[in-house]
C-alpha positions in Angstrom: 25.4 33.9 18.3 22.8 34.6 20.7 22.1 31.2 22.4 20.6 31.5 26.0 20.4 27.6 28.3 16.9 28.3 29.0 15.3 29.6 25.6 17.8 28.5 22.9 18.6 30.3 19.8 17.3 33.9 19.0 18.1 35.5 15.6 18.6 38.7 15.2 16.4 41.4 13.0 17.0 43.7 10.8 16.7 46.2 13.1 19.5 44.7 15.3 21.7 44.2 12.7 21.7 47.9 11.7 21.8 49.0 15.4 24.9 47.2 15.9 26.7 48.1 12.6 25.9 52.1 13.1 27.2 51.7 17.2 30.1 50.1 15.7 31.1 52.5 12.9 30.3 55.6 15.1 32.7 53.6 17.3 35.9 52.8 15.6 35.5 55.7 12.6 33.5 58.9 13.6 31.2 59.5 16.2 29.4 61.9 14.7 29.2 59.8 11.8 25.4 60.1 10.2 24.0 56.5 9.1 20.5 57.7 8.9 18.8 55.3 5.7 19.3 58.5 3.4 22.8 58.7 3.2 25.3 56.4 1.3 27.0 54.7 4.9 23.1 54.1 5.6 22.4 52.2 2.3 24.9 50.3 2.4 24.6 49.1 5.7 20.8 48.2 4.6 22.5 46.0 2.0 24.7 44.2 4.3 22.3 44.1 7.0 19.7 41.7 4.7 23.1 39.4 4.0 23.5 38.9 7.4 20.0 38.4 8.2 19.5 35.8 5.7 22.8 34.1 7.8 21.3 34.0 10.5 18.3 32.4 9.2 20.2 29.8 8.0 21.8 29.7 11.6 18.1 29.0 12.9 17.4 25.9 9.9 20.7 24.2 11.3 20.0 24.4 15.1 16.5 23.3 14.7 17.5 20.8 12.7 17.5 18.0 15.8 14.6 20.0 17.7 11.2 17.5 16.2 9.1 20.0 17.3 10.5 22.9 14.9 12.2 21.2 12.4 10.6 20.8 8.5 10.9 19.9 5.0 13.9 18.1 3.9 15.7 17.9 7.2 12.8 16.7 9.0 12.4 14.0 6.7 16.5 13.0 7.5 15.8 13.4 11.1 13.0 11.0 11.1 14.5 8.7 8.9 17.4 8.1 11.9 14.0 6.6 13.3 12.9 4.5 11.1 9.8 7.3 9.9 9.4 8.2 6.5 7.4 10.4 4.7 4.6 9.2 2.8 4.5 10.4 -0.5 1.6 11.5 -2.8 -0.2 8.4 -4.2 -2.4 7.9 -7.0 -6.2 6.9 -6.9 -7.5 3.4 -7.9 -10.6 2.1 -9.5 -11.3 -1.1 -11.3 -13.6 0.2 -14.8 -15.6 -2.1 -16.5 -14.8 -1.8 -20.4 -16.5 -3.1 -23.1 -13.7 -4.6 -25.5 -12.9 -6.6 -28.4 -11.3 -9.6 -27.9 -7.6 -8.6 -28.4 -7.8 -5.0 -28.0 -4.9 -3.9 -26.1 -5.3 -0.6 -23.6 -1.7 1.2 -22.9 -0.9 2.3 -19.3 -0.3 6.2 -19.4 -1.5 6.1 -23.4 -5.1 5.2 -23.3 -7.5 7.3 -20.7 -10.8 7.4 -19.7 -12.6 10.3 -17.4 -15.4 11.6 -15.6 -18.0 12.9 -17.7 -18.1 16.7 -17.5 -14.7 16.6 -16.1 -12.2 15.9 -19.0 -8.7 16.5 -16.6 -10.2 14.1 -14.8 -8.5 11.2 -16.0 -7.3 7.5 -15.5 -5.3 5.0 -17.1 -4.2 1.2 -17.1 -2.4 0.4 -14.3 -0.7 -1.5 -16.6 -0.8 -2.5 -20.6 -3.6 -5.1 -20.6 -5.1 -7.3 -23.7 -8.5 -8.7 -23.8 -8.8 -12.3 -23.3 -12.0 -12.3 -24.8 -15.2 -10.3 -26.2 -17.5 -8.1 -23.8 -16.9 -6.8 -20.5 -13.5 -6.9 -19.0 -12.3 -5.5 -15.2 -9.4 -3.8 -15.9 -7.5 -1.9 -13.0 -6.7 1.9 -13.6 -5.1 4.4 -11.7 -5.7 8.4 -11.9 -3.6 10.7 -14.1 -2.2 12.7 -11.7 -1.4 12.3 -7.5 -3.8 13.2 -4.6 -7.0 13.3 -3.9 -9.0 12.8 -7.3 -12.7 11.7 -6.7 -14.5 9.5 -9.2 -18.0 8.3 -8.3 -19.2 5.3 -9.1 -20.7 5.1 -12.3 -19.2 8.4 -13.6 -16.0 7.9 -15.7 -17.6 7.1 -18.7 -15.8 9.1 -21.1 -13.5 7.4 -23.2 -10.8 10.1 -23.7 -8.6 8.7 -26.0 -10.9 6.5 -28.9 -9.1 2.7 -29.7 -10.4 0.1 -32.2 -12.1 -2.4 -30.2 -13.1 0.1 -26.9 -16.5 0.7 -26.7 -17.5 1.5 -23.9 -16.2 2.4 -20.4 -17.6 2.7 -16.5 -17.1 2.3 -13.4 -19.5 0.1 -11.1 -17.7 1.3 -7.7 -16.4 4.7 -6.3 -12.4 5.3 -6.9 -10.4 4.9 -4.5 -9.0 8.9 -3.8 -5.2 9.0 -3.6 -3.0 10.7 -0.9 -1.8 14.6 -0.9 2.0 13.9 0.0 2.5 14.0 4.0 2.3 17.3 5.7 5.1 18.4 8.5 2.8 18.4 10.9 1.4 14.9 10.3 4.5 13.1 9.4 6.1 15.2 13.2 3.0 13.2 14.7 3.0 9.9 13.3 7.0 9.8 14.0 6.1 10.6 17.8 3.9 7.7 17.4 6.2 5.4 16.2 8.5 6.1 18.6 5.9 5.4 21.6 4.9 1.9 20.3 9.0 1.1 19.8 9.1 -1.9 21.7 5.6 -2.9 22.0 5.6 -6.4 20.1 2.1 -6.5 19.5 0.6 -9.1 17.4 -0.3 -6.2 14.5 3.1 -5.4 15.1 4.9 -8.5 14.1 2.7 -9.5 11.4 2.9 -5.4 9.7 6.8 -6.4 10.1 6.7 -9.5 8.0 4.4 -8.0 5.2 6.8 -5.5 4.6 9.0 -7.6 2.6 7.5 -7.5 -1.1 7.9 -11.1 -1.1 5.5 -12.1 1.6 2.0 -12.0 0.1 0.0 -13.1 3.8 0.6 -13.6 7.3 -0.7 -14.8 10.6 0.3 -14.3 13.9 -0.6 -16.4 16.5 -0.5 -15.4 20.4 -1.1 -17.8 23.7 -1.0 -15.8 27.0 -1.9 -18.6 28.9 0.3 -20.8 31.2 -0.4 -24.1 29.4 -1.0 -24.7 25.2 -4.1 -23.4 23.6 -6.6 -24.7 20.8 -4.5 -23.6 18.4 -1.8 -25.6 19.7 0.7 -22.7 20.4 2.7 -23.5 23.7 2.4 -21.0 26.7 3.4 -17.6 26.7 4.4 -18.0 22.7 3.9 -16.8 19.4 3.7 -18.7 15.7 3.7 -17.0 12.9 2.2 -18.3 9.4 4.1 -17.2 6.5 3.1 -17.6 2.8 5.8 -16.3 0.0 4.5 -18.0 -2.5 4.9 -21.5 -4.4 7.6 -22.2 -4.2 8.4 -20.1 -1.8 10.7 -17.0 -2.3 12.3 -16.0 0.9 15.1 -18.2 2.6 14.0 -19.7 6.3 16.8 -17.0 7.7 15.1 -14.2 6.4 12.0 -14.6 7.7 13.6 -15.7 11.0 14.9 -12.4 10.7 11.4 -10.3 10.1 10.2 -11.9 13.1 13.2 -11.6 15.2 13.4 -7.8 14.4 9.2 -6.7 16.1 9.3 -10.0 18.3 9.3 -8.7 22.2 12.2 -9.8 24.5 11.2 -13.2 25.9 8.9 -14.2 23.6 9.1 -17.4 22.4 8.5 -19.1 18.7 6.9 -22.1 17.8 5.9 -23.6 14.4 7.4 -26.2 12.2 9.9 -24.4 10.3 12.9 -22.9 11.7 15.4 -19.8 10.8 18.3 -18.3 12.2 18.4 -14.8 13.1 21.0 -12.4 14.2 20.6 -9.6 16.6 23.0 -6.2 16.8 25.8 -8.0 18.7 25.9 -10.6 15.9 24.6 -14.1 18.1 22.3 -15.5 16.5 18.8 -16.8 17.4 16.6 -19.8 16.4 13.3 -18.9 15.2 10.9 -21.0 14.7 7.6 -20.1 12.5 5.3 -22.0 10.0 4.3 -22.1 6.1 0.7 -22.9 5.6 -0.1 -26.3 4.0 -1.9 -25.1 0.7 -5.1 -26.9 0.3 -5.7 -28.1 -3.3 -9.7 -27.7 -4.1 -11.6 -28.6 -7.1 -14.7 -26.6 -8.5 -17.3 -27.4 -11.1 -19.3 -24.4 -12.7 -22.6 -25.1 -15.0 -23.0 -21.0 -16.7 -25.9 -20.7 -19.2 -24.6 -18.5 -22.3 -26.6 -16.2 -24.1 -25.3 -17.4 -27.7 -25.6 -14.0 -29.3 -23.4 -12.1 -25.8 -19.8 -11.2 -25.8 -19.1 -14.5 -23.5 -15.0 -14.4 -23.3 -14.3 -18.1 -23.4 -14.3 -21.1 -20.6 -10.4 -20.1 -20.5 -11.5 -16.0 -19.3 -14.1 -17.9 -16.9 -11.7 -20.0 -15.6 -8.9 -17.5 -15.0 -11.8 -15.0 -13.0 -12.3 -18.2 -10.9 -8.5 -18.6 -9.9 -8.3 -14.6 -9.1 -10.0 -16.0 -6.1 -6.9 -17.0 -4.9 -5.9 -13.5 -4.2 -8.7 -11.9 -3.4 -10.8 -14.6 -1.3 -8.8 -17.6 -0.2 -6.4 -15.9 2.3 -5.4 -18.0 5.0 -7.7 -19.6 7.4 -10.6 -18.7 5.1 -13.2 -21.0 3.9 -13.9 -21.5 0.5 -17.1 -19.6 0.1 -19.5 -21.7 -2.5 -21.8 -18.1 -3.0 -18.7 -16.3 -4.3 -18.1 -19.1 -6.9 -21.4 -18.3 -8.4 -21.0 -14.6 -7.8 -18.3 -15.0 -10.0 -19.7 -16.7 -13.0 -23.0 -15.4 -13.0 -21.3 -11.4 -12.7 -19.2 -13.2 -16.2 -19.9 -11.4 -19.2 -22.4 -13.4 -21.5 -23.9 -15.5 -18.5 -27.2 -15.3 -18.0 -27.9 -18.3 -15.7 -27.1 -22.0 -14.5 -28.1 -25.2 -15.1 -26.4 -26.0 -11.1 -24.7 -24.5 -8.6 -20.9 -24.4 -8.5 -19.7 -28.3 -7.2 -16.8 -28.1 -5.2 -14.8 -30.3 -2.8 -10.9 -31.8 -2.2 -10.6 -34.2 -5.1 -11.4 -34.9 -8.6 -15.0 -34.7 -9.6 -16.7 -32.7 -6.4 -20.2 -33.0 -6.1 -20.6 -31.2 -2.7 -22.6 -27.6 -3.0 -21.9 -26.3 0.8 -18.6 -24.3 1.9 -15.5 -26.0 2.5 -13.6 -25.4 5.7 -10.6 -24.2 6.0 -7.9 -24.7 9.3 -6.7 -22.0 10.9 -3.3 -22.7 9.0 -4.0 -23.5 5.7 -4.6 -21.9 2.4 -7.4 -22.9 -0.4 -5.7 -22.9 -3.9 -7.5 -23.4 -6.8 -5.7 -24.0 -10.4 -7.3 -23.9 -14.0 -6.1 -27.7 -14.2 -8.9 -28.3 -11.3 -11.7 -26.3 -12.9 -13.9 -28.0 -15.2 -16.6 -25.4 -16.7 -19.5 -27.1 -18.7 -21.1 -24.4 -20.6 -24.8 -24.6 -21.8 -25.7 -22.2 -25.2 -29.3 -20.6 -25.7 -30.3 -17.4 -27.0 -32.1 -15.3 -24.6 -35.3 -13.4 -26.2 
């Protein structure tokens, strides 16, 4: 095998090959013996010639096989898995349609499709099965057909591919989201050399990306003081605290997220909150970690929608169940509650046309406050359907 110090591996053509087959045969058989491509000796050397070609081809994939600059396709993905760099596969596209059902009307993921008008292999379906609450106009999330890059304008998938009792109509009031073509060699070499650079770099985005990781933790905030003496936020000097929330109750032991942290947290650095966790590093000593769990704010809301009598309107259970989506969507942690984005989401309800008030909100029974309700840095607004009164008002609209 032709390996040089300086320039590595170099594979021999076809040409080589047959060079050194012919020298050889004139060498230990006949020297005047004719090899020329016409005759039979010829031929088969050809044949034997593209065999050992393809060997040393083979020869090349296994020595680049460690060389990140050359490597590609399956073995680069094993190489940069030893890193801790995977591929990123093809994903799908997302969009949330607006579609006009019945009340009880159930839409099958990967059955039932809608599509771009003009564009019938331009489809998407239910992320998952889903049952109208109620009458009229429902937000259900879909997801393309296929993988990649599938575009979807707002406002044009409103094709119903495949008809159901109860569908009527179908669209989409935002652009798609376009999935991903599956990583290229080129990008995944680059994002691996990436990687590698920031190993060691404990940056806040680093810890926190870290933690989210685990399907289990739905938020997370890190908190930094660089300072010599404790901060506003009353993190000691030269520390970090990290607010978790995995849910109610919550869903990871205190060890495992000691761990998460304990994993991206720099050399040094030191914890503070009011839980604690034991961690173990590669040596198998373990480590007190200290982080926090937010302290979830309970909130009640009032809503006074005005209901066109003769509208689709889904029910003061539908209304109420849009209102605690908020919980995922708006009250993340340190966030205010947002009084605008209650009304947003009653008056954006199917069958409301108006209110008699605005949305009353506050920390106990029987708000009356109208302004935004502050949030601290770590805590969590949750609202519950139990804290929701909705007093509906009927008219019919000319």
């Amino acid at each position: 095998m032709a390996v040089d110090a300086a320039t590595g591996l170099t594979i021999k053509t076809i040409e080589d090959i047959l060079g050194e087959l012919s020298a050889q045969q004139r060498a230990d058989l006949e020297v005047t013996l004719n090899t020329s491509p016409e005759e039979p000796i010829g031929q088969m050397n050809g044949i034997i010639a593209a065999q050992l070609r393809e060997l040393w081809e083979l020869a090349q994939v296994a020595y680049n096989g460690f060389n990140p600059d050359a490597v590609e396709g399956f073995l680069q993905e094993k190489l940069s898995a030893i890193t801790g760099t995977v591929r990123n596969p093809a994903t799908k596209g997302a969009v949330s349609l607006d579609c006009d059902l019945n009340i009880g009307t159930t839409l099958l993921a990967g059955t039932n499709f809608a599509n771009v008008t003009g564009e019938p292999d331009n489809r998407w379906t239910p992320v998952a099965d889903f049952t109208a609450p109620g009458g009229g106009v429902q937000a259900v999330p879909f997801e393309a057909e296929f993988v990649g890059a599938v575009i979807a304008n707002s406002g044009t998938i409103t094709v119903i591919s495949t008809p159901v009792v109860g569908w009527n109509s179908v669209t989409n009031p935002l652009d798609a989201v376009e999935g991903l073509e599956i990583e290229t060699n080129a990008a995944l070499r680059q994002r691996r050399e990436e990687e590698l650079r920031a190993t060691g770099q404990a940056t806040l985005d680093a810890i926190r990306a870290d933690v989210l990781s685990d399907d289990e933790v739905f938020q997370c905030t890190v908190f930094e003081n660089t300072s010599d003496v404790t901060d506003v936020n009353g993190v000691p000097p030269h520390g970090v605290e990290v607010v978790v929330f995995d849910g109610t109750p919550p869903t990871l032991t205190d060890d495992e997220i000691a761990q998460l942290i304990w994993d991206t947290k720099g050399g040094g650095i030191g914890t503070f909150g009011t839980d604690s966790g034991t961690a173990t590093d590669s040596s198998g000593n373990s480590h007190t970690i200290l982080f926090s769990r937010p302290a979830e704010i309970e909130i009640w809301v009032d809503v006074f929608p005005k209901i066109d009598s003769s509208s689709g309107y889904a029910g003061e259970t539908a209304l109420k169940a849009a209102l605690v989506a908020l919980n995922d969507s708006d009250f993340l942690l340190g966030r205010d509650v947002i009084a605008n984005r209650l009304t947003e989401i009653v008056m954006s309800f199917a069958g409301v046309f108006d209110q008699t008030s605005p949305p009353e909100l506050g920390f106990s029974v029987t708000p009356s406050g109208t302004s935004n309700l502050t949030i601290g840095p770590r805590d969590l607004a949750r609202l519950d359907t139990g804290r929701i009164v909705v007093a509906e008002t009927f008219a019919t609209v000319p």
